[in-house]
mmCIF file of the N, C-alpha and C atoms, coordinates in Angstrom:
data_MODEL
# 
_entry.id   MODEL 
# 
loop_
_atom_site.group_PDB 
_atom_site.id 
_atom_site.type_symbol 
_atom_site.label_atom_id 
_atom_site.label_alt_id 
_atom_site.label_comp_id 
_atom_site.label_asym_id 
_atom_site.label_entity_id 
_atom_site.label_seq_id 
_atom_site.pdbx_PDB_ins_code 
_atom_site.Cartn_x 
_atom_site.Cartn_y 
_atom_site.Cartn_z 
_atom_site.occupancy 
_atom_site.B_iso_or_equiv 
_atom_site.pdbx_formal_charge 
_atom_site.auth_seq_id 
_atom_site.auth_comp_id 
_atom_site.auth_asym_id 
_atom_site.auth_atom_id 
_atom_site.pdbx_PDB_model_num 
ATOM 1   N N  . UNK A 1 1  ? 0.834   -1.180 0.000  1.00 0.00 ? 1  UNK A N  1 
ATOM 2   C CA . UNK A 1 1  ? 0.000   0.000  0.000  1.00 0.00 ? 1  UNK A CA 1 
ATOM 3   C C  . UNK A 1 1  ? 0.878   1.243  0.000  1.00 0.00 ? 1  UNK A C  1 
ATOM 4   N N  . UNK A 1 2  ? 0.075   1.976  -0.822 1.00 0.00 ? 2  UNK A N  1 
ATOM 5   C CA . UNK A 1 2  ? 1.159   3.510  -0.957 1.00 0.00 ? 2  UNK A CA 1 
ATOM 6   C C  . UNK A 1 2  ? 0.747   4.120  0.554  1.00 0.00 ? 2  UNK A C  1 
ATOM 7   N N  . UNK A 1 3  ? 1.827   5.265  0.556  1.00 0.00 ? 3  UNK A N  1 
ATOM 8   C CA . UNK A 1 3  ? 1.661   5.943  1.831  1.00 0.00 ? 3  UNK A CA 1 
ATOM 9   C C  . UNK A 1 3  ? 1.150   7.160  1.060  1.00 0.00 ? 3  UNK A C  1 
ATOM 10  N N  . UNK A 1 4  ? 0.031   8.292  1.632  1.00 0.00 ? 4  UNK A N  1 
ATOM 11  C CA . UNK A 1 4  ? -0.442  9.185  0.979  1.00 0.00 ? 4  UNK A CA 1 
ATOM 12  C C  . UNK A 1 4  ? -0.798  10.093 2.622  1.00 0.00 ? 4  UNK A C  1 
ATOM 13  N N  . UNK A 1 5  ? 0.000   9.777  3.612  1.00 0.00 ? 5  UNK A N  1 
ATOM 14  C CA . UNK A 1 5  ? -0.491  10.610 4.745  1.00 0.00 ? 5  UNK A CA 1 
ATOM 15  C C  . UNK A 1 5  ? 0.730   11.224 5.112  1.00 0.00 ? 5  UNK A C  1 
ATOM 16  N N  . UNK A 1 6  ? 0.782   12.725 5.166  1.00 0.00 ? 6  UNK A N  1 
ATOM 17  C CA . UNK A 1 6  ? 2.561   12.758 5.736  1.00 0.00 ? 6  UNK A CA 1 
ATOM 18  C C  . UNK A 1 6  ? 2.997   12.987 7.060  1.00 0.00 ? 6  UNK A C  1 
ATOM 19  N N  . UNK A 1 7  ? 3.721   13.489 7.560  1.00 0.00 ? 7  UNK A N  1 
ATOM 20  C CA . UNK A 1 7  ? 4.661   13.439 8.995  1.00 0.00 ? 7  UNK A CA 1 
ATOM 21  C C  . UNK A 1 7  ? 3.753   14.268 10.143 1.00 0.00 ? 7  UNK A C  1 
ATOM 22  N N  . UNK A 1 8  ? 3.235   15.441 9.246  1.00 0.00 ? 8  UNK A N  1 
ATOM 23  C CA . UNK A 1 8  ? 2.633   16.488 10.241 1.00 0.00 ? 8  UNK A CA 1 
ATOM 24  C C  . UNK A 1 8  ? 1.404   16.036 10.258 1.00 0.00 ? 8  UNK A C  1 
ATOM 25  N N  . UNK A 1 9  ? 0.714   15.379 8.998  1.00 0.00 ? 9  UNK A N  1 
ATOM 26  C CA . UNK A 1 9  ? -0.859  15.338 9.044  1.00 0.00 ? 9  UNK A CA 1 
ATOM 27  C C  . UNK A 1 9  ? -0.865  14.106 10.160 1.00 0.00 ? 9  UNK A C  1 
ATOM 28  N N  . UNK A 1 10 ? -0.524  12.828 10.108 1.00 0.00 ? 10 UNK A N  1 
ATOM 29  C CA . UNK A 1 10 ? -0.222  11.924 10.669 1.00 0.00 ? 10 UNK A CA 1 
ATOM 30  C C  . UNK A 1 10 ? -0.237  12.253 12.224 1.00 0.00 ? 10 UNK A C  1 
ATOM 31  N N  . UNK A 1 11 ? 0.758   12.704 12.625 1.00 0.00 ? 11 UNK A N  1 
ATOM 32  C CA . UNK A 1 11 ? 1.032   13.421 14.125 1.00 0.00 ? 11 UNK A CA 1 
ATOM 33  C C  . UNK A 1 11 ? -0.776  13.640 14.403 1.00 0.00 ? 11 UNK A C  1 
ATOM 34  N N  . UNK A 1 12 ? -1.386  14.589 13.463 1.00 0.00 ? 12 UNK A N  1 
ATOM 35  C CA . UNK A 1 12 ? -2.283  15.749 14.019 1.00 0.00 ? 12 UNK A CA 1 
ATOM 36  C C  . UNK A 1 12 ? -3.188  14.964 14.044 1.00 0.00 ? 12 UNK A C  1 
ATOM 37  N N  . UNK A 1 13 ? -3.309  13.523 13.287 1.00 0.00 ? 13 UNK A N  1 
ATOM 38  C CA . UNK A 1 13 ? -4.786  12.361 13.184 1.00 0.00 ? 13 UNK A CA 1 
ATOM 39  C C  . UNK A 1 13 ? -4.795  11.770 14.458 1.00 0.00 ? 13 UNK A C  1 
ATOM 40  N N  . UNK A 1 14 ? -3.112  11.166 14.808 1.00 0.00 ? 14 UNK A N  1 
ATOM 41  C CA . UNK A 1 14 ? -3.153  10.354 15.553 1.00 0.00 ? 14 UNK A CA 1 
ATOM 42  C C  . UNK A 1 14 ? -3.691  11.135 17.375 1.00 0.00 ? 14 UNK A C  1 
ATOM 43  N N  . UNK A 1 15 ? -2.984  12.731 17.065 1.00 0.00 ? 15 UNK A N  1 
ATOM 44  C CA . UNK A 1 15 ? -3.744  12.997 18.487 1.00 0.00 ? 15 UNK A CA 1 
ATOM 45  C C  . UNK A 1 15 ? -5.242  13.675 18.182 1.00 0.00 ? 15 UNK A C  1 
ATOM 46  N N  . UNK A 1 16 ? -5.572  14.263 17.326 1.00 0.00 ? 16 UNK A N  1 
ATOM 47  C CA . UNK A 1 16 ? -6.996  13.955 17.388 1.00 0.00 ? 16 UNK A CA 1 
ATOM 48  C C  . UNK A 1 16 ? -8.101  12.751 17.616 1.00 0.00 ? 16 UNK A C  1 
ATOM 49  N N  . UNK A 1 17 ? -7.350  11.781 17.353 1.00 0.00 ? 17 UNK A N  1 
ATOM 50  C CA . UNK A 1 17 ? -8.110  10.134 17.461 1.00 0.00 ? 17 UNK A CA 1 
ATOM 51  C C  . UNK A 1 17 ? -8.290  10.294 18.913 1.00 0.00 ? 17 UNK A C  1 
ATOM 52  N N  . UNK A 1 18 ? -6.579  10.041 19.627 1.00 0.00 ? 18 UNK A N  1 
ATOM 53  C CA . UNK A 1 18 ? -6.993  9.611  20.765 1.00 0.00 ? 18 UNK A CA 1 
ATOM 54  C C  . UNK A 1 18 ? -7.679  11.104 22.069 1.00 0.00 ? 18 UNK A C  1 
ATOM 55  N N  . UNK A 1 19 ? -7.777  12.051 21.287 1.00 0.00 ? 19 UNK A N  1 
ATOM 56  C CA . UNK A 1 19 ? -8.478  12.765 22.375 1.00 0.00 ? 19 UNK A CA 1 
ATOM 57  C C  . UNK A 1 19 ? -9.997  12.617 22.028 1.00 0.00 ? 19 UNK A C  1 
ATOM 58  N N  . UNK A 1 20 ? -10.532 11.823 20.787 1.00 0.00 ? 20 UNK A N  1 
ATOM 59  C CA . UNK A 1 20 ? -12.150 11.878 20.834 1.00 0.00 ? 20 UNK A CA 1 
ATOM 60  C C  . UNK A 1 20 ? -12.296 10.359 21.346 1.00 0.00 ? 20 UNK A C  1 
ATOM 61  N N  . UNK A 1 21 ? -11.067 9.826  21.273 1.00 0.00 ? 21 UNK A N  1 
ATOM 62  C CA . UNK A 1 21 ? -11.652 8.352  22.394 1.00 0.00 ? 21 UNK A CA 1 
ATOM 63  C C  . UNK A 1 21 ? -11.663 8.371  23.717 1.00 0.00 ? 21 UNK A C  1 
ATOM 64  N N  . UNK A 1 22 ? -10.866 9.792  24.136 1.00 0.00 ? 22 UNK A N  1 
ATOM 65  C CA . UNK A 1 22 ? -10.358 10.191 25.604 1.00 0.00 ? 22 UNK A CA 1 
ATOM 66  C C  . UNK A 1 22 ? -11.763 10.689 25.947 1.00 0.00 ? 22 UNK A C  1 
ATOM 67  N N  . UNK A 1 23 ? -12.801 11.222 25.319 1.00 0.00 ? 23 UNK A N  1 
ATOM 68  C CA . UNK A 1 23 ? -13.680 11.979 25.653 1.00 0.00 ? 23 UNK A CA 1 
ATOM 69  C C  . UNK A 1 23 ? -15.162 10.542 25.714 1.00 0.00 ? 23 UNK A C  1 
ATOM 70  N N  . UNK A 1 24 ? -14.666 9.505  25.158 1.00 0.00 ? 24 UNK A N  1 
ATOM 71  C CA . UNK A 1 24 ? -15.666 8.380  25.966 1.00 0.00 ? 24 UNK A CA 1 
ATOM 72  C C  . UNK A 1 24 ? -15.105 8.003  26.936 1.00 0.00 ? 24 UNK A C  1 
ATOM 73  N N  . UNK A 1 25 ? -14.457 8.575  27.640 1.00 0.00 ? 25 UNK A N  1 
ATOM 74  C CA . UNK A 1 25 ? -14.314 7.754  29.176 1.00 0.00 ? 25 UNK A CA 1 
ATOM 75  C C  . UNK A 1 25 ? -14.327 8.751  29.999 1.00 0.00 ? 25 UNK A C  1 
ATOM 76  N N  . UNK A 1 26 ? -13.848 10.163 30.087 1.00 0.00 ? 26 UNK A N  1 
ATOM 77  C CA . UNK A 1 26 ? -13.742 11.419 30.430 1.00 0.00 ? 26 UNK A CA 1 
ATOM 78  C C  . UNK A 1 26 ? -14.607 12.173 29.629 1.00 0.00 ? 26 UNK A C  1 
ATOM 79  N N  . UNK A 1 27 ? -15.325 13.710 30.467 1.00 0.00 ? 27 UNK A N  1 
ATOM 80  C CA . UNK A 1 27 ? -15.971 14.476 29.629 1.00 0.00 ? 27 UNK A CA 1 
ATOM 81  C C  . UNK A 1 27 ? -17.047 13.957 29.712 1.00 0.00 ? 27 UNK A C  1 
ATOM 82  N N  . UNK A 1 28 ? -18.134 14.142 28.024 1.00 0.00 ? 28 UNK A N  1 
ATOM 83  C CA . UNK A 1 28 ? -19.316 13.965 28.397 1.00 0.00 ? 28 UNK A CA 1 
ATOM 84  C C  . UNK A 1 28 ? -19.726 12.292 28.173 1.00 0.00 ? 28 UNK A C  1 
ATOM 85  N N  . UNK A 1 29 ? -18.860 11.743 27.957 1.00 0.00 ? 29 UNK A N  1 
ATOM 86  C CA . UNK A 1 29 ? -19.060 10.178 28.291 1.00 0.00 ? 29 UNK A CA 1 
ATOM 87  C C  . UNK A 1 29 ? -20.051 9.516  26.599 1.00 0.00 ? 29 UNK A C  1 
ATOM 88  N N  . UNK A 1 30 ? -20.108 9.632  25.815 1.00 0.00 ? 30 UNK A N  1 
ATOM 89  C CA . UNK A 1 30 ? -21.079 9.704  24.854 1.00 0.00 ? 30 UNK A CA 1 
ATOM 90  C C  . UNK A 1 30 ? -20.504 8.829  23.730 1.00 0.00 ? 30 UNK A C  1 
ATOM 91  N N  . UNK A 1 31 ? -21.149 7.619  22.693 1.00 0.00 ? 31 UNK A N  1 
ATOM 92  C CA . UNK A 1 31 ? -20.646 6.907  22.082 1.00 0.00 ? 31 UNK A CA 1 
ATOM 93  C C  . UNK A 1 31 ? -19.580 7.696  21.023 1.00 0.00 ? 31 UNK A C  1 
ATOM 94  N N  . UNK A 1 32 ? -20.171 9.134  20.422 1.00 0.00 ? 32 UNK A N  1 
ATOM 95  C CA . UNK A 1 32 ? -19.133 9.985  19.289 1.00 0.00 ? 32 UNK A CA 1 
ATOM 96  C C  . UNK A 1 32 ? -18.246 9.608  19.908 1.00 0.00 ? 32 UNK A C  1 
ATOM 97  N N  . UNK A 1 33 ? -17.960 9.482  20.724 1.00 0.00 ? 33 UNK A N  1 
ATOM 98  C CA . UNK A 1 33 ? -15.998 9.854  20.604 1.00 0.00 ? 33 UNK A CA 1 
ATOM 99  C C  . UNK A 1 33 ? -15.173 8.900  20.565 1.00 0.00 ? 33 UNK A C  1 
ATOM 100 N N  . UNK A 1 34 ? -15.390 7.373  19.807 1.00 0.00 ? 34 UNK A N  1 
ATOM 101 C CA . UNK A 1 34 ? -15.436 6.319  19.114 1.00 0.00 ? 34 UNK A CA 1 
ATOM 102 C C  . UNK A 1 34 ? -15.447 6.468  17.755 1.00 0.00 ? 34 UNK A C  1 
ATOM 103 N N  . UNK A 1 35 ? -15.731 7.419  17.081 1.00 0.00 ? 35 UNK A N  1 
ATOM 104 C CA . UNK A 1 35 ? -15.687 7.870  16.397 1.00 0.00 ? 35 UNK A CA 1 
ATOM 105 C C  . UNK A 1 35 ? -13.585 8.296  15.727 1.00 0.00 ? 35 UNK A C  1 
ATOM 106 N N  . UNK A 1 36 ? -12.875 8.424  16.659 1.00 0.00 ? 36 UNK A N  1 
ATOM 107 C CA . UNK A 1 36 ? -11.812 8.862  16.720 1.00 0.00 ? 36 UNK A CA 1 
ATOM 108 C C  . UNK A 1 36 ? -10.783 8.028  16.375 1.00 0.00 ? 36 UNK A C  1 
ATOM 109 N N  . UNK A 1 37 ? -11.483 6.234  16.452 1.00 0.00 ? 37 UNK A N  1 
ATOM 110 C CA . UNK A 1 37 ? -10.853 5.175  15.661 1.00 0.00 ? 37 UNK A CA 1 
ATOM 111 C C  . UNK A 1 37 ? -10.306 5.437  14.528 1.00 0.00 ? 37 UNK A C  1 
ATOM 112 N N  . UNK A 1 38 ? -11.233 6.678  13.477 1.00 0.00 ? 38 UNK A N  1 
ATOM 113 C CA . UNK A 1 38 ? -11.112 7.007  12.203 1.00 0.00 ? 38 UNK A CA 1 
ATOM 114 C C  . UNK A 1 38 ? -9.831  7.513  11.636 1.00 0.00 ? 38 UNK A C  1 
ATOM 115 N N  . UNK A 1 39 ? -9.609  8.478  12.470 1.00 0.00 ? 39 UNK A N  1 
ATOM 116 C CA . UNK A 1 39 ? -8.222  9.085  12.542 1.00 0.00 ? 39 UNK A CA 1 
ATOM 117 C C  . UNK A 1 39 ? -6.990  8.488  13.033 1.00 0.00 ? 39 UNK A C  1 
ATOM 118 N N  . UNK A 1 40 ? -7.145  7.493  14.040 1.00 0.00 ? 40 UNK A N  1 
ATOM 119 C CA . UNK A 1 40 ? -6.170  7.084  14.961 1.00 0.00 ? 40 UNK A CA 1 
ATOM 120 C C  . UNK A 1 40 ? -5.743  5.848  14.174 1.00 0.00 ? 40 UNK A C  1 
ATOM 121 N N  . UNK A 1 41 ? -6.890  5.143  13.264 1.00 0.00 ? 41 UNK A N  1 
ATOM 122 C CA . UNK A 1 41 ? -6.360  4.145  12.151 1.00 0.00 ? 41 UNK A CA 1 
ATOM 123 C C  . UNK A 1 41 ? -5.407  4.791  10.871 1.00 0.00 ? 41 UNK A C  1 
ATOM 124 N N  . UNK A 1 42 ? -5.929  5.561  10.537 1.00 0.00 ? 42 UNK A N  1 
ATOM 125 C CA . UNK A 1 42 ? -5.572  6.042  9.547  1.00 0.00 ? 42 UNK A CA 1 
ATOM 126 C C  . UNK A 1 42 ? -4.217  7.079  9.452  1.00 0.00 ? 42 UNK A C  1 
ATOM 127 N N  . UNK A 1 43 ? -4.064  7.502  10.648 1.00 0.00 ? 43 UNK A N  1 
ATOM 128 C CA . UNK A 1 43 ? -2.486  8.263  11.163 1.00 0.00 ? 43 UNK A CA 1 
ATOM 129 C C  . UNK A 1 43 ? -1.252  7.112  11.511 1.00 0.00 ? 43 UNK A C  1 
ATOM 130 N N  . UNK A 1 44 ? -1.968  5.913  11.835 1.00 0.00 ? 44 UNK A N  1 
ATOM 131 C CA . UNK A 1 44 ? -1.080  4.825  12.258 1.00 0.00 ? 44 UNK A CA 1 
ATOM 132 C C  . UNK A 1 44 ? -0.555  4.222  11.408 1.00 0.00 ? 44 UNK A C  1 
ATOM 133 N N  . UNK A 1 45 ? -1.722  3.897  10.054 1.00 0.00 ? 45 UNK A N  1 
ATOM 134 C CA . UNK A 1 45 ? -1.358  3.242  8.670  1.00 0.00 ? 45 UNK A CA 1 
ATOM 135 C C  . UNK A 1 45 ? -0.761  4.349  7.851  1.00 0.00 ? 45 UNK A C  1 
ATOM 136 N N  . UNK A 1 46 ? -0.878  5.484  8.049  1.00 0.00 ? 46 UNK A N  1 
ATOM 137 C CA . UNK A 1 46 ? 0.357   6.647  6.877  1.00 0.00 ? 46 UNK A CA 1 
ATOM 138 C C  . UNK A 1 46 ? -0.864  6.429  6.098  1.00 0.00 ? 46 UNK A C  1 
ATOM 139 N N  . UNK A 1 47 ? -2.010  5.913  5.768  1.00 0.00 ? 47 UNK A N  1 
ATOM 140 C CA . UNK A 1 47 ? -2.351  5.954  4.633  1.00 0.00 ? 47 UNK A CA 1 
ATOM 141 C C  . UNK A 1 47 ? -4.375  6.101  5.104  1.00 0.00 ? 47 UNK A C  1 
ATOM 142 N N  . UNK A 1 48 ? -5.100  7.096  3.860  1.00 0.00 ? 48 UNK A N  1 
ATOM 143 C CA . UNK A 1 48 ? -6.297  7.364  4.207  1.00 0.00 ? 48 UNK A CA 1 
ATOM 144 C C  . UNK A 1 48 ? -6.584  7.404  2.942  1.00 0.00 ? 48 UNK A C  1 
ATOM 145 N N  . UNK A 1 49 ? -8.214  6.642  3.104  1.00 0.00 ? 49 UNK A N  1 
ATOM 146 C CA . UNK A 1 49 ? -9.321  5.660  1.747  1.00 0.00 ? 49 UNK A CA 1 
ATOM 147 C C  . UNK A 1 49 ? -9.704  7.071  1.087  1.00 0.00 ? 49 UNK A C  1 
ATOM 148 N N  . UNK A 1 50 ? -9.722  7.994  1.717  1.00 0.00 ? 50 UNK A N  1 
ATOM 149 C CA . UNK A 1 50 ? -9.870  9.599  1.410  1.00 0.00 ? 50 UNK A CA 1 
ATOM 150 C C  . UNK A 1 50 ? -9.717  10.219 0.176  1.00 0.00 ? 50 UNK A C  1 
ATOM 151 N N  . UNK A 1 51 ? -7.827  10.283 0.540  1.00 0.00 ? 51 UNK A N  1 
ATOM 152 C CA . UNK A 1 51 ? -7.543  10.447 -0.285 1.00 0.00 ? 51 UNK A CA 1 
ATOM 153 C C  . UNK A 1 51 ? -6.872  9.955  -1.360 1.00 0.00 ? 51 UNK A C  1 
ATOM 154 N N  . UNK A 1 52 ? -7.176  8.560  -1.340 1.00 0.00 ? 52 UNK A N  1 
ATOM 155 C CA . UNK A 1 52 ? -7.104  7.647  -2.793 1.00 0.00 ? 52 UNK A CA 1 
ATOM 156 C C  . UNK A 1 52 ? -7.666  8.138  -3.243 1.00 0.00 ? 52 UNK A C  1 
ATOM 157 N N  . UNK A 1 53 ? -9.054  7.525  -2.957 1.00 0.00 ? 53 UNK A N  1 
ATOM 158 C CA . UNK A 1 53 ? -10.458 8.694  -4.046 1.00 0.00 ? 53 UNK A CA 1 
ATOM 159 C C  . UNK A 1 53 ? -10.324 10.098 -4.664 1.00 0.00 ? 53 UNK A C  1 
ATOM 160 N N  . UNK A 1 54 ? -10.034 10.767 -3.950 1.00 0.00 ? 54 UNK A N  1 
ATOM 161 C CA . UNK A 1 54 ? -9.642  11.986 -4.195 1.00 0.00 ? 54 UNK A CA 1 
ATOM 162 C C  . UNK A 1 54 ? -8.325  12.331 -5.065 1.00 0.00 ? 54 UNK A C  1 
ATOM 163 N N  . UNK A 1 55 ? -7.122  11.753 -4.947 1.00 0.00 ? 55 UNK A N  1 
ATOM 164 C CA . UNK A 1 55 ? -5.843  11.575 -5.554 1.00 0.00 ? 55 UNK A CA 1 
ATOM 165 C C  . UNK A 1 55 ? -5.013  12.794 -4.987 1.00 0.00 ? 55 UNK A C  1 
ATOM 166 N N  . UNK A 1 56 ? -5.718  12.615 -3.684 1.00 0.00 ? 56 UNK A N  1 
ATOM 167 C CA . UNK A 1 56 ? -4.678  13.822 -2.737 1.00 0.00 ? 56 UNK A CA 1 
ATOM 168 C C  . UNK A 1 56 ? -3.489  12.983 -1.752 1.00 0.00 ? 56 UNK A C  1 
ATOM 169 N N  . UNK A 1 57 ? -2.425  13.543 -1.583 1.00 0.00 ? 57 UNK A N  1 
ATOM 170 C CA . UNK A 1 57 ? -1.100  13.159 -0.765 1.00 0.00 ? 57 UNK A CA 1 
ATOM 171 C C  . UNK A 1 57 ? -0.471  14.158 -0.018 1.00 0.00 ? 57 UNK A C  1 
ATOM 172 N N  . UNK A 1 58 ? -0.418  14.317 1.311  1.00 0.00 ? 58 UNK A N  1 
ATOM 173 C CA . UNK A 1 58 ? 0.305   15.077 2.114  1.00 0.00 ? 58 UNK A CA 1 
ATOM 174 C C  . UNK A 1 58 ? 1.689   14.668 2.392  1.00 0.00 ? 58 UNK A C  1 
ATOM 175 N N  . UNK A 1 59 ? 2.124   13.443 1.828  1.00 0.00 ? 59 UNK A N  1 
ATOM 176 C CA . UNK A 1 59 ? 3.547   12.816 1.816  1.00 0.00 ? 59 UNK A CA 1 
ATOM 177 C C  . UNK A 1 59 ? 4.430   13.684 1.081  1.00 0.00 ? 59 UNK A C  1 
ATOM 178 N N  . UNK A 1 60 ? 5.896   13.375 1.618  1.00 0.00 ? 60 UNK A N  1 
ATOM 179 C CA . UNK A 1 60 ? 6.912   14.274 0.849  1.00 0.00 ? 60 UNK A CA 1 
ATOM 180 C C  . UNK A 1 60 ? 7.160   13.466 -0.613 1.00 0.00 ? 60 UNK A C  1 
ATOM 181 N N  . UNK A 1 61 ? 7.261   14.047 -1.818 1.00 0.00 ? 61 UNK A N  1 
ATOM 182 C CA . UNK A 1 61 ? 7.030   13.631 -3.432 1.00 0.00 ? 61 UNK A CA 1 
ATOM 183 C C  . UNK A 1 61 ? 8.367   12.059 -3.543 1.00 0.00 ? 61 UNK A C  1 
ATOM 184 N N  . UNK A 1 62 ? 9.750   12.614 -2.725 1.00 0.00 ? 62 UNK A N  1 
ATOM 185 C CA . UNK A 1 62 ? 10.770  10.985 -2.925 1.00 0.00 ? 62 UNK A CA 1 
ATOM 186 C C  . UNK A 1 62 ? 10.296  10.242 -1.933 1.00 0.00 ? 62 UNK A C  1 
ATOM 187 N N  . UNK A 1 63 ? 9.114   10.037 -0.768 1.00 0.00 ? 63 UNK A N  1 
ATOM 188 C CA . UNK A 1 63 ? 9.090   9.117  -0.029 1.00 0.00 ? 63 UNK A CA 1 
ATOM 189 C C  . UNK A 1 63 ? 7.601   8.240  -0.628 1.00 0.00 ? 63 UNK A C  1 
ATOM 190 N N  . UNK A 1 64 ? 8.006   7.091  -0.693 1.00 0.00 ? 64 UNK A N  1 
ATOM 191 C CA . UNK A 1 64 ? 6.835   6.196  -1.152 1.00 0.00 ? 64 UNK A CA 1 
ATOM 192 C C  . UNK A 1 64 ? 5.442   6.388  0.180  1.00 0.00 ? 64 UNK A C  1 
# 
């Protein structure tokens, strides 16, 4: 699988994930923030179904 996620976006998925999963156990306790799997998969794998579709890449152009 190509990588199409880069260094900074990656960073910014993976802590957005885990602060909307932080917010089902803390905060208002509510299934959304399970929701945060989305990001926290997809910052982990470098790579998002997104932007295949789209034919967008935040990766640097020599790194696969």
């Amino acid at each position: 699988m190509i990588r199409n996620v880069g260094s900074l976006d990656r960073i910014l998925r993976i802590v957005a994930g885990l602060i909307l999963i932080a917010l089902v156990f803390i905060g208002p306790k509510t299934p959304w923030g399970w929701i945060g799997l989305i990001p926290l998969v997809t910052g982990l794998a470098s790579r998002c179904p997104a932007y295949s579709i789209f034919g967008l890449s935040t990766c640097d152009k020599g790194r696969p």
